[in-house]
PDB file of N, CA, C and O in Angstrom:
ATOM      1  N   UNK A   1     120.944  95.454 126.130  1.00  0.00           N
ATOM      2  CA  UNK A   1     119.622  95.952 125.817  1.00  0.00           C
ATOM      3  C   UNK A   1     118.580  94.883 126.107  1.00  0.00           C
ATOM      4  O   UNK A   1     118.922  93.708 125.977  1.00  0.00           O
ATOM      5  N   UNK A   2     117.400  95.163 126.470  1.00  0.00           N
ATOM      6  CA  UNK A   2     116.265  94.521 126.805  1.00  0.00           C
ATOM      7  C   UNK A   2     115.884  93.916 125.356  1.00  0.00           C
ATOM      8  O   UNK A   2     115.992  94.573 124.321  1.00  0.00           O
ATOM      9  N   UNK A   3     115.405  92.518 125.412  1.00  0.00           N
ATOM     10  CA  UNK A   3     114.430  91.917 124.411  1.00  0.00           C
ATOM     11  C   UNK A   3     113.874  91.750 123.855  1.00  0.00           C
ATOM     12  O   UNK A   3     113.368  90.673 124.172  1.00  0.00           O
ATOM     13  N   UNK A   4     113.288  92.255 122.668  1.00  0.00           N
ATOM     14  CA  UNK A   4     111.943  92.849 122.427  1.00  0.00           C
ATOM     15  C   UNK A   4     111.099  94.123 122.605  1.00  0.00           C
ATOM     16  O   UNK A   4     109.877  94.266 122.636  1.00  0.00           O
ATOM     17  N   UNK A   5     112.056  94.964 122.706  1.00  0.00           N
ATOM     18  CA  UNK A   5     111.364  96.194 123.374  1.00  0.00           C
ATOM     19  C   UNK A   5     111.489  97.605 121.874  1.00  0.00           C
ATOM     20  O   UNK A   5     110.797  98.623 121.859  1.00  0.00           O
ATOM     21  N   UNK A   6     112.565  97.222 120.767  1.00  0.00           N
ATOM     22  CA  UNK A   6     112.482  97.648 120.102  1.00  0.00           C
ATOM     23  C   UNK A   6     112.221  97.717 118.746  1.00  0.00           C
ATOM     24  O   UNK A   6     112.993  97.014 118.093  1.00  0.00           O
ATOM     25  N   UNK A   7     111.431  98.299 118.121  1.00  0.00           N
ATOM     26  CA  UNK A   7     110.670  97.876 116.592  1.00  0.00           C
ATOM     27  C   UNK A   7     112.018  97.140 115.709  1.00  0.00           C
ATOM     28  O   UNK A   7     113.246  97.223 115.685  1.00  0.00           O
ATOM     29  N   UNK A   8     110.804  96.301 114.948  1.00  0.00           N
ATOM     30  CA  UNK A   8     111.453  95.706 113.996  1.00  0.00           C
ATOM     31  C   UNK A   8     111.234  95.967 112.609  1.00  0.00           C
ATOM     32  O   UNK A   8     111.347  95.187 111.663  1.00  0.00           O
ATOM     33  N   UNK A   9     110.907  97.159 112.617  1.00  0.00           N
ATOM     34  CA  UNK A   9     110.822  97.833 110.856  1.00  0.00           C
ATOM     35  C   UNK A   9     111.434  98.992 110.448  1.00  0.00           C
ATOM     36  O   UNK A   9     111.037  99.654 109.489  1.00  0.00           O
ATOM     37  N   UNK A  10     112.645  99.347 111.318  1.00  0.00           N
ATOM     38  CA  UNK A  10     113.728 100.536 111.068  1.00  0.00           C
ATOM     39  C   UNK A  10     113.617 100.368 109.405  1.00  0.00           C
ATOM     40  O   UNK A  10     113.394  99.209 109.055  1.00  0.00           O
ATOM     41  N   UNK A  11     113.739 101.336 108.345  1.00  0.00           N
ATOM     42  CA  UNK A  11     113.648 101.389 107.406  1.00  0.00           C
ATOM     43  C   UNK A  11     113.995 102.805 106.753  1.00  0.00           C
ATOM     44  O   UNK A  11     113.670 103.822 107.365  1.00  0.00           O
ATOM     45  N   UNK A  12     114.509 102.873 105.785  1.00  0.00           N
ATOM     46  CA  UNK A  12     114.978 104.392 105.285  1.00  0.00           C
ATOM     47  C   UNK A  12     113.401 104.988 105.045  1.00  0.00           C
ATOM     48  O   UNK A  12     112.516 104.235 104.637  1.00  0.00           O
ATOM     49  N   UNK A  13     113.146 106.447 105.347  1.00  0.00           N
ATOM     50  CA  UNK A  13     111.844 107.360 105.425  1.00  0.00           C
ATOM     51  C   UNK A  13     112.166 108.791 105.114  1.00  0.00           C
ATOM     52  O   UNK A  13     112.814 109.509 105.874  1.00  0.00           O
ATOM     53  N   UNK A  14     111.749 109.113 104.123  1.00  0.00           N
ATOM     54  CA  UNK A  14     111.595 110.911 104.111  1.00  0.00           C
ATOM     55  C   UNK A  14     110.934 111.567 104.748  1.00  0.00           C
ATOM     56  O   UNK A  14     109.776 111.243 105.011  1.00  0.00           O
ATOM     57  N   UNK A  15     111.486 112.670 105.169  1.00  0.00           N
ATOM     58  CA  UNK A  15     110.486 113.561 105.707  1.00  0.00           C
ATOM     59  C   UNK A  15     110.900 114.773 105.241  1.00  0.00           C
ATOM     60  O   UNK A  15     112.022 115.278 105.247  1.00  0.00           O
ATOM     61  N   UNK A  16     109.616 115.268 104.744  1.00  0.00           N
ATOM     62  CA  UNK A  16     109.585 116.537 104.455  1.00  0.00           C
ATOM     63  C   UNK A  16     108.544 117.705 105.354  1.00  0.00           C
ATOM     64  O   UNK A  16     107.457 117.680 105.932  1.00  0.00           O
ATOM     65  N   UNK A  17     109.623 118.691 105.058  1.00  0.00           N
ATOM     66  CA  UNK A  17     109.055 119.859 106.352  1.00  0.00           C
ATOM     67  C   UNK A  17     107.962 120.719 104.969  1.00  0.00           C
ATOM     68  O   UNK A  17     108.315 120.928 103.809  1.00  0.00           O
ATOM     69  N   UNK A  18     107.066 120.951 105.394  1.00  0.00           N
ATOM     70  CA  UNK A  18     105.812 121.284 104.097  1.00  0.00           C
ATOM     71  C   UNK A  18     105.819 122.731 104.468  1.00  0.00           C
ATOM     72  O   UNK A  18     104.806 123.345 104.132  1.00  0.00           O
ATOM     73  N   UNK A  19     106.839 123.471 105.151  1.00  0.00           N
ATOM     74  CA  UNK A  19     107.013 124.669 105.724  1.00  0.00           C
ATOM     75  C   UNK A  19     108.160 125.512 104.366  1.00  0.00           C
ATOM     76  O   UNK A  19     108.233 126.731 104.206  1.00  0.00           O
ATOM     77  N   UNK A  20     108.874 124.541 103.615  1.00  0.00           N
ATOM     78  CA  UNK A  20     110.017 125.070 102.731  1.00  0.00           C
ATOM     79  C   UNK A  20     110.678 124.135 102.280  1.00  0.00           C
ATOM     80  O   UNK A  20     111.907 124.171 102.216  1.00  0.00           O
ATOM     81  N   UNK A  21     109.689 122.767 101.745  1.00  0.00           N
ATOM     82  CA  UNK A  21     109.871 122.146 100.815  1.00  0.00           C
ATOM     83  C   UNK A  21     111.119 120.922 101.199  1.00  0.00           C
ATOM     84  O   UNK A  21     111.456 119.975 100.488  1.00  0.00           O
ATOM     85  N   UNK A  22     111.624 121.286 102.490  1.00  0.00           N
ATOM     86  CA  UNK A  22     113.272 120.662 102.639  1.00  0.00           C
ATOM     87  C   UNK A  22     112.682 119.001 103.094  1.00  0.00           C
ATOM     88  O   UNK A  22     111.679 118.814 103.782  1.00  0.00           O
ATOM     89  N   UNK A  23     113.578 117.892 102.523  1.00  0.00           N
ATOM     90  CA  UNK A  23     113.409 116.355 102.541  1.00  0.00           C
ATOM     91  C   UNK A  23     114.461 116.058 102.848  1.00  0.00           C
ATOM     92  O   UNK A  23     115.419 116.397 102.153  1.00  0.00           O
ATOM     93  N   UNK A  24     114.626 115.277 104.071  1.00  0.00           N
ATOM     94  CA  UNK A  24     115.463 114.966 105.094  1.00  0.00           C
ATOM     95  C   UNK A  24     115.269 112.716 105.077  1.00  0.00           C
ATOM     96  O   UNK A  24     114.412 111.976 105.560  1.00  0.00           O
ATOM     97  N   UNK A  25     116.341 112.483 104.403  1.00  0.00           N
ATOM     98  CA  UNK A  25     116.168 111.073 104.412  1.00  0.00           C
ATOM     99  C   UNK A  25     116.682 110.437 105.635  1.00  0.00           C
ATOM    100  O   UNK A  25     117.820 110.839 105.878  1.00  0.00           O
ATOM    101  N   UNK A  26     116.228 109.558 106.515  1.00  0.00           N
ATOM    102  CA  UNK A  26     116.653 108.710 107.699  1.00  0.00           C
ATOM    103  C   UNK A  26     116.219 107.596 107.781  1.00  0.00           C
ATOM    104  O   UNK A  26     115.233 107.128 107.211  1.00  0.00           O
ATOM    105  N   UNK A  27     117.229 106.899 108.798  1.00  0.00           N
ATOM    106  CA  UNK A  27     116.140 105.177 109.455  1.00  0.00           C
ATOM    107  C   UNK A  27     115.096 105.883 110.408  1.00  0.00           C
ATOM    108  O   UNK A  27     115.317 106.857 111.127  1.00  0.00           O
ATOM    109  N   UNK A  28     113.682 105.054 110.234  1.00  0.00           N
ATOM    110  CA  UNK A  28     112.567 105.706 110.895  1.00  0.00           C
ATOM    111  C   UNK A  28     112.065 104.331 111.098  1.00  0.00           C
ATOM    112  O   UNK A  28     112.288 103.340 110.403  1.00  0.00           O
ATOM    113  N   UNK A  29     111.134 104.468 112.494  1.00  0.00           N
ATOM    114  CA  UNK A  29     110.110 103.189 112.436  1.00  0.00           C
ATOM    115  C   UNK A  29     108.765 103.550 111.719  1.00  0.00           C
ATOM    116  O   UNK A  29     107.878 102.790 111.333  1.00  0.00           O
ATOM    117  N   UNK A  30     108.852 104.915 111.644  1.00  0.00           N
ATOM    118  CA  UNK A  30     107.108 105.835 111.382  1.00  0.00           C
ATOM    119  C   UNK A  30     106.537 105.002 110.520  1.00  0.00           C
ATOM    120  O   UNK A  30     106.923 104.524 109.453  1.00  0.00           O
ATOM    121  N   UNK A  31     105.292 104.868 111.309  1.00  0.00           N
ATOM    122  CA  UNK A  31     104.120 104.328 109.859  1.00  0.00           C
ATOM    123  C   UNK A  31     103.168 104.950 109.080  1.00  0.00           C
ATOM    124  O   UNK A  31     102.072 105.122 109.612  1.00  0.00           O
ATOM    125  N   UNK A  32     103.397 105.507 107.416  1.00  0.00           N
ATOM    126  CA  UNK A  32     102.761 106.152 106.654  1.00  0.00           C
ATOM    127  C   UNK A  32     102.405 105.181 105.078  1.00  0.00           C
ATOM    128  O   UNK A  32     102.642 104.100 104.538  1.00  0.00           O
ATOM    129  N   UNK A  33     101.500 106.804 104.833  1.00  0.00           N
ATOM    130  CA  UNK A  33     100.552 105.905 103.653  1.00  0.00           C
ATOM    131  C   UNK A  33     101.174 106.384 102.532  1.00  0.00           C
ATOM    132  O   UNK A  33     100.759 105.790 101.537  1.00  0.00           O
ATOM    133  N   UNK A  34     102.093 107.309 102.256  1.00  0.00           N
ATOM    134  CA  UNK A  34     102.655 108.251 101.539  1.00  0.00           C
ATOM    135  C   UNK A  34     103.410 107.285 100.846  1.00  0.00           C
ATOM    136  O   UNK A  34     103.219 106.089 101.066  1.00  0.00           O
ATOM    137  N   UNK A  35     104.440 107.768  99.843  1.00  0.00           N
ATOM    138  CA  UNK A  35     106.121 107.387  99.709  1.00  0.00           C
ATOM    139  C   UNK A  35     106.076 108.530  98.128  1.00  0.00           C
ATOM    140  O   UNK A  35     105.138 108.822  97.385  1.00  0.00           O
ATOM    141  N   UNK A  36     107.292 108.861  98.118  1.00  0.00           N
ATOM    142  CA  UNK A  36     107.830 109.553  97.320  1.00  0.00           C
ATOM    143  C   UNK A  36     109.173 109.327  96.547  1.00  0.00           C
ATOM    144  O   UNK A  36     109.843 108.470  97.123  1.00  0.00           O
ATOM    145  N   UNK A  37     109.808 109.851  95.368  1.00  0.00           N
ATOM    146  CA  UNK A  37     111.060 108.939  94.517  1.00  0.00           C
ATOM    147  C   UNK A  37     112.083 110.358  94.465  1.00  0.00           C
ATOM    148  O   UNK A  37     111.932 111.483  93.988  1.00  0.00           O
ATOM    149  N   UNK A  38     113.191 109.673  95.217  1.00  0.00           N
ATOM    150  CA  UNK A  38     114.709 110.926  95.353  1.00  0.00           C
ATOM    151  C   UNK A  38     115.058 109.896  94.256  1.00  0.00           C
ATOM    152  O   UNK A  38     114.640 108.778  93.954  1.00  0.00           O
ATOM    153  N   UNK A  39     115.972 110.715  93.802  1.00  0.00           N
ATOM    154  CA  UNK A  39     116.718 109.827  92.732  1.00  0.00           C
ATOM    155  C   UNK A  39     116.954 109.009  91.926  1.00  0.00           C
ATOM    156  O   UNK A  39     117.940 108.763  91.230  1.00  0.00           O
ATOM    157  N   UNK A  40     115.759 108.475  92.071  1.00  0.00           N
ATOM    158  CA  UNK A  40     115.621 107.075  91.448  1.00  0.00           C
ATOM    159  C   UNK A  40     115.230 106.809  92.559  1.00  0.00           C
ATOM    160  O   UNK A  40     114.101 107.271  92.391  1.00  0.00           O
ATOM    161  N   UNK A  41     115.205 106.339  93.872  1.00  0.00           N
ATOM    162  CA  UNK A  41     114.815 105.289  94.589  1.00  0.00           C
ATOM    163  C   UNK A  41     113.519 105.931  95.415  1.00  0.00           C
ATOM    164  O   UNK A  41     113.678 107.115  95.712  1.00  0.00           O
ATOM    165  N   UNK A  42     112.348 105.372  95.801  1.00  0.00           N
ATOM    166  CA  UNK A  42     111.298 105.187  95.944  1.00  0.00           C
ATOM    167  C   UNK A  42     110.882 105.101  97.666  1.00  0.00           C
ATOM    168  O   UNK A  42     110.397 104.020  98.001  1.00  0.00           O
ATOM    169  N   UNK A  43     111.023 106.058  98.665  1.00  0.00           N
ATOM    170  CA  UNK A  43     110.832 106.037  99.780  1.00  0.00           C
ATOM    171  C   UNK A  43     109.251 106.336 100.623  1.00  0.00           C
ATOM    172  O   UNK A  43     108.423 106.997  99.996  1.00  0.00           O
ATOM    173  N   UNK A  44     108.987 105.971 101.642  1.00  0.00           N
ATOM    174  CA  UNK A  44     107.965 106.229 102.729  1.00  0.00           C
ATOM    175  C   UNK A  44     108.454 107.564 102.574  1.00  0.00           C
ATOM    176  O   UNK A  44     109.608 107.978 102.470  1.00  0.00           O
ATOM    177  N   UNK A  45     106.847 108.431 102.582  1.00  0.00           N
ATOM    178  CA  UNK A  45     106.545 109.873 103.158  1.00  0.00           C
ATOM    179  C   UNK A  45     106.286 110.141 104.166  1.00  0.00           C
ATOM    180  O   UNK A  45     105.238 109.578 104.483  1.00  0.00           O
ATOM    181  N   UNK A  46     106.783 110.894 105.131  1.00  0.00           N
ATOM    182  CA  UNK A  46     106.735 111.996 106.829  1.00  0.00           C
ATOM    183  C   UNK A  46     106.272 113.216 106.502  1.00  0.00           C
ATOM    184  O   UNK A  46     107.088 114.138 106.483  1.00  0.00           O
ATOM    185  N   UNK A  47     105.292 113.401 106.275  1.00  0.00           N
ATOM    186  CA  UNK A  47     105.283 115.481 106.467  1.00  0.00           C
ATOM    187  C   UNK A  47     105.569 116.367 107.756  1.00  0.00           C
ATOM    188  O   UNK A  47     105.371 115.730 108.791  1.00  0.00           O
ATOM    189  N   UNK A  48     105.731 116.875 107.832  1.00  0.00           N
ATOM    190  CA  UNK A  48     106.326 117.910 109.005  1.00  0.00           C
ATOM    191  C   UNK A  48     105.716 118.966 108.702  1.00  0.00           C
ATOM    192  O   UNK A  48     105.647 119.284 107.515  1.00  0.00           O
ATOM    193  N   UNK A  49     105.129 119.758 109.699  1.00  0.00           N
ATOM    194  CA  UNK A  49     104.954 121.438 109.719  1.00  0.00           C
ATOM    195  C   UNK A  49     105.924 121.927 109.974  1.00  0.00           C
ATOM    196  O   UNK A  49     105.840 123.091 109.583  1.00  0.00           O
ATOM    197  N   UNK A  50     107.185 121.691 110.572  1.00  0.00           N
ATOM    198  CA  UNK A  50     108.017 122.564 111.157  1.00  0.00           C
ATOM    199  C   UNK A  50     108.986 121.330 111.380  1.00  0.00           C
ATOM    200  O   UNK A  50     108.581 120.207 111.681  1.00  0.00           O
ATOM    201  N   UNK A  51     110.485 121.717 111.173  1.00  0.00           N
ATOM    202  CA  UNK A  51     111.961 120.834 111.446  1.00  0.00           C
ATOM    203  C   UNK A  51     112.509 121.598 112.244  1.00  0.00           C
ATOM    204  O   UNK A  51     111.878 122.467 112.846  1.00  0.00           O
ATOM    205  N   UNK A  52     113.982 121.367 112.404  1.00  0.00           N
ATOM    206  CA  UNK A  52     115.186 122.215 112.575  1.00  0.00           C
ATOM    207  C   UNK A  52     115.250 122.772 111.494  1.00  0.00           C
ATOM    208  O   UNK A  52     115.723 123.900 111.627  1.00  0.00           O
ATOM    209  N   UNK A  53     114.936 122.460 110.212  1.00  0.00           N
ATOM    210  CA  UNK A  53     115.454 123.461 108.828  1.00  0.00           C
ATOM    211  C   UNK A  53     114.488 124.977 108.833  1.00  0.00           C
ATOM    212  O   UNK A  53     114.732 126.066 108.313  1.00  0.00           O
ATOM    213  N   UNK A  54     113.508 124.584 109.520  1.00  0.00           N
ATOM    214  CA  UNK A  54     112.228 126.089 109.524  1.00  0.00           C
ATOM    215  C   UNK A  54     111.845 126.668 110.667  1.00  0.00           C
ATOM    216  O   UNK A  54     111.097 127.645 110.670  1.00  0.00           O
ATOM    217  N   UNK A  55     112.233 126.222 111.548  1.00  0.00           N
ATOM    218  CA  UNK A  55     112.151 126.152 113.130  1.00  0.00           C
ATOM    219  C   UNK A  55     112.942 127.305 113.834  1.00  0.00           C
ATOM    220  O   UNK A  55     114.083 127.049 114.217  1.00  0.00           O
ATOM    221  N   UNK A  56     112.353 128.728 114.062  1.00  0.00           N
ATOM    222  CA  UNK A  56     113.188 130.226 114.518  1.00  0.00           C
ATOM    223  C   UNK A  56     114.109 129.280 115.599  1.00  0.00           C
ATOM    224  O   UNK A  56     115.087 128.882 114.966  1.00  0.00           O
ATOM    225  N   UNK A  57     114.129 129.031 116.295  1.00  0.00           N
ATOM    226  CA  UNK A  57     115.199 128.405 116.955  1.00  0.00           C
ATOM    227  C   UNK A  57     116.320 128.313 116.635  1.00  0.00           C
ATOM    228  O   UNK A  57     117.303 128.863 117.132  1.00  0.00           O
ATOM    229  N   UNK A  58     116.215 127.253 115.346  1.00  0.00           N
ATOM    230  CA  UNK A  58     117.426 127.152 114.895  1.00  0.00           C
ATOM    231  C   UNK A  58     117.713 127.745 113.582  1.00  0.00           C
ATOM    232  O   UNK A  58     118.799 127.404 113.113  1.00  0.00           O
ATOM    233  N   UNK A  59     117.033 128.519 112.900  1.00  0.00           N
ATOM    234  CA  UNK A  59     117.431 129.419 111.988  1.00  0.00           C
ATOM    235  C   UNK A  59     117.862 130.605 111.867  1.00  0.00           C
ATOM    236  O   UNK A  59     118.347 131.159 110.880  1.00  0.00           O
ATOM    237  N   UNK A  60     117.609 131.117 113.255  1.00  0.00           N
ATOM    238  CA  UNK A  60     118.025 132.693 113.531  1.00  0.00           C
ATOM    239  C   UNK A  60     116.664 133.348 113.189  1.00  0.00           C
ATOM    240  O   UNK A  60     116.486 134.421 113.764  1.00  0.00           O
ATOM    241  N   UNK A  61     115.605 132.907 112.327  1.00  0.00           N
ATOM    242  CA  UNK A  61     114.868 133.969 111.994  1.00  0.00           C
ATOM    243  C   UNK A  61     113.480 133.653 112.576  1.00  0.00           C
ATOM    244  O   UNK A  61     113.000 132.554 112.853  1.00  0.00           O
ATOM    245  N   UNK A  62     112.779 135.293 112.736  1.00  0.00           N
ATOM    246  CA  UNK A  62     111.579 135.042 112.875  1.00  0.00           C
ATOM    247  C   UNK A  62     110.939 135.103 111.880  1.00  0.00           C
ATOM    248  O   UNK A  62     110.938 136.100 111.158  1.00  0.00           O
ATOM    249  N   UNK A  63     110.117 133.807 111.599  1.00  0.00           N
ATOM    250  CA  UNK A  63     108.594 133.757 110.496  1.00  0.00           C
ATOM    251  C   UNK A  63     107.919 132.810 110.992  1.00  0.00           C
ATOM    252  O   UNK A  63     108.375 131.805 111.538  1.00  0.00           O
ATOM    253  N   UNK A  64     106.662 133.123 110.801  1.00  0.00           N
ATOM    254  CA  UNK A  64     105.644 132.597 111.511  1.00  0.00           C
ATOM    255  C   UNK A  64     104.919 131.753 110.585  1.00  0.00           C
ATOM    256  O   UNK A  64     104.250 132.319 109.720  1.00  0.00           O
ATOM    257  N   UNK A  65     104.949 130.289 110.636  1.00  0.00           N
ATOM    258  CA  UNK A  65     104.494 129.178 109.590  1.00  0.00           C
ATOM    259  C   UNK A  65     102.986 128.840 110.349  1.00  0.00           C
ATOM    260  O   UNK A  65     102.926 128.744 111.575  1.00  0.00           O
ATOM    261  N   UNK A  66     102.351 128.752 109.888  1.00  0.00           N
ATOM    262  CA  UNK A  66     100.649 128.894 110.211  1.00  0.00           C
ATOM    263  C   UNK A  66     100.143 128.746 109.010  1.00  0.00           C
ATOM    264  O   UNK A  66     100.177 129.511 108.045  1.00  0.00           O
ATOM    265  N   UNK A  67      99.437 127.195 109.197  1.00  0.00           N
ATOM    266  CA  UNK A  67      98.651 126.584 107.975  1.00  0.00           C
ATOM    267  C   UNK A  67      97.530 126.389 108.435  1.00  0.00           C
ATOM    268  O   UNK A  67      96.727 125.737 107.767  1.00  0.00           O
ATOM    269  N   UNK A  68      97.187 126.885 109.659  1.00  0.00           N
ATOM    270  CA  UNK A  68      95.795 127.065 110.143  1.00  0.00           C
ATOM    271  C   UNK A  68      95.092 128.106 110.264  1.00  0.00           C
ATOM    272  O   UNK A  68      93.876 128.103 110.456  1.00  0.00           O
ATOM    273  N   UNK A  69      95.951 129.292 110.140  1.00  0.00           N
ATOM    274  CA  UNK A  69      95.471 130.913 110.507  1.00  0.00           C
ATOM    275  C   UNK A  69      95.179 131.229 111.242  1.00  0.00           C
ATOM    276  O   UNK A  69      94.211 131.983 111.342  1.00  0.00           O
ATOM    277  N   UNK A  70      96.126 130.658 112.490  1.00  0.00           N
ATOM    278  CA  UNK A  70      96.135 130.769 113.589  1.00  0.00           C
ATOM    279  C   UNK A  70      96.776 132.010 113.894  1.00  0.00           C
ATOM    280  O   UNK A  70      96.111 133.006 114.179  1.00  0.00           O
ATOM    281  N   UNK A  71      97.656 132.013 113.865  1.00  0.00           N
ATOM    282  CA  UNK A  71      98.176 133.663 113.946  1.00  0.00           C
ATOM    283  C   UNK A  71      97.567 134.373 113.480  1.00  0.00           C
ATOM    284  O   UNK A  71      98.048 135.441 113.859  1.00  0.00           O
ATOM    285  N   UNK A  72      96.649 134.613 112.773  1.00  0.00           N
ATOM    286  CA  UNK A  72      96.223 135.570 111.869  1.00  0.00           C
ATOM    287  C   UNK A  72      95.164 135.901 112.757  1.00  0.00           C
ATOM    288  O   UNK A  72      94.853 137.084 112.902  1.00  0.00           O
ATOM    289  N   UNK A  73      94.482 134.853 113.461  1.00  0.00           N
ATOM    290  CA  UNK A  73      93.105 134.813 113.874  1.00  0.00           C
ATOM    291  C   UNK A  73      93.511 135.478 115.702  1.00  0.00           C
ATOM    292  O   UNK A  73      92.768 136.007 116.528  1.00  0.00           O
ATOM    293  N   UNK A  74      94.492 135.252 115.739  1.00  0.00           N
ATOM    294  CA  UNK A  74      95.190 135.753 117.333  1.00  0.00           C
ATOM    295  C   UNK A  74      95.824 136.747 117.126  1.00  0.00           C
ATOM    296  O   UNK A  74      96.376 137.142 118.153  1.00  0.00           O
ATOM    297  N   UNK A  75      96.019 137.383 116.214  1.00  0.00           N
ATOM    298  CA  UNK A  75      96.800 138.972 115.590  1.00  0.00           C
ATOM    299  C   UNK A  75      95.320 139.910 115.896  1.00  0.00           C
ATOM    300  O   UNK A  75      95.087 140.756 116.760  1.00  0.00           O
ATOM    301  N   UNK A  76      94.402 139.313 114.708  1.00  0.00           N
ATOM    302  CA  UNK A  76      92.944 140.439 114.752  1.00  0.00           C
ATOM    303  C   UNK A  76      92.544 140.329 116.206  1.00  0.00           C
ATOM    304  O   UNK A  76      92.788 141.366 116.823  1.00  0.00           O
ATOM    305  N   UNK A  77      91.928 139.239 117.023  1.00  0.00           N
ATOM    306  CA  UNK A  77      91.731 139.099 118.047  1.00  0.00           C
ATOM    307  C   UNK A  77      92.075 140.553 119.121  1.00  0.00           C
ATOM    308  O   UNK A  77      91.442 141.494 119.600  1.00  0.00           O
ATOM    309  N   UNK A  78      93.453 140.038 119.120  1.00  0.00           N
ATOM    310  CA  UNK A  78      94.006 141.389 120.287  1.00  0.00           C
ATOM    311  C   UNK A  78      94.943 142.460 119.771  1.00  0.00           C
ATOM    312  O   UNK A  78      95.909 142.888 120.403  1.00  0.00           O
ATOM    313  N   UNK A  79      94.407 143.031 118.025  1.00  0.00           N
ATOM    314  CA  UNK A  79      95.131 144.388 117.500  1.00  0.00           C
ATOM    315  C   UNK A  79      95.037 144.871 118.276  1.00  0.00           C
ATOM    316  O   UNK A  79      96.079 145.208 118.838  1.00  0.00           O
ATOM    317  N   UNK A  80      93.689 145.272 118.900  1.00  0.00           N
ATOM    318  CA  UNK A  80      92.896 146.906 119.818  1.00  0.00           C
ATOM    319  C   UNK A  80      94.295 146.585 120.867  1.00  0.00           C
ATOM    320  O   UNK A  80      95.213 147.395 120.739  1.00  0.00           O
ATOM    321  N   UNK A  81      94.532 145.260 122.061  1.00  0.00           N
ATOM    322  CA  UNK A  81      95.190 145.255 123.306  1.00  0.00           C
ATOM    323  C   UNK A  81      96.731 145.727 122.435  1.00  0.00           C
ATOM    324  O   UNK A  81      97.269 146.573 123.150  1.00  0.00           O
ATOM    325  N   UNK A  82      97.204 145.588 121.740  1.00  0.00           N
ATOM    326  CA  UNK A  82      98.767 145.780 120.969  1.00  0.00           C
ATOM    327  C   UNK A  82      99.259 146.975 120.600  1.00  0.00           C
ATOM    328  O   UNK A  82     100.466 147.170 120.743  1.00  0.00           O
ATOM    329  N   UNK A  83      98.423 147.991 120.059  1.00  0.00           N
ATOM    330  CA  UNK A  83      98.494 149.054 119.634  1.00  0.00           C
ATOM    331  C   UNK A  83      98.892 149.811 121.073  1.00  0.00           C
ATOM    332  O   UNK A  83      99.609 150.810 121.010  1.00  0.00           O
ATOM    333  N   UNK A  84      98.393 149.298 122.450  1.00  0.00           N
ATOM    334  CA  UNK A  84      98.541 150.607 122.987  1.00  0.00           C
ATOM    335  C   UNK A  84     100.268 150.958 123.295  1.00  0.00           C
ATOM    336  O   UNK A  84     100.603 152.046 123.762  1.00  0.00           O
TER     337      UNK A  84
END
């Protein structure tokens, strides 16, 4: 491996998908302002809109996670074109 080319603050980090609550602990380099306590022990916070845990891809299902109302706002948009 090359010299210097990879961070030096690997560190255990949560991330949670804010789509269904799920917290996924890993080594991360991510830099946040957050941290949150599993078990007793006291970790860096990741939020996520979307993982593999909420992600139709890999869940089999369709639901549509939109914390912007974006869908909602692209549903009314083109009802009239959908209906036909």
């Amino acid at each position: 491996m090359k010299e210097g080319i990879h961070p030096k603050n690997y560190r255990l980090v949560a991330f949670k998908d804010m789509s269904n609550e799920e917290i996924t602990v890993t080594r991360s380099a991510v830099s946040t302002k957050e941290s949150i306590e599993i078990d007793g022990v006291e970790y860096p916070l990741f939020k996520l809109e979307i993982s593999s845990s909420s992600h139709p891809f890999y869940t089999g299902k369709m639901k549509l996670v939109d914390s912007a109302g974006r869908v909602d706002k692209f549903m009314n948009k083109y009802k009239k074109h959908m209906e036909r």
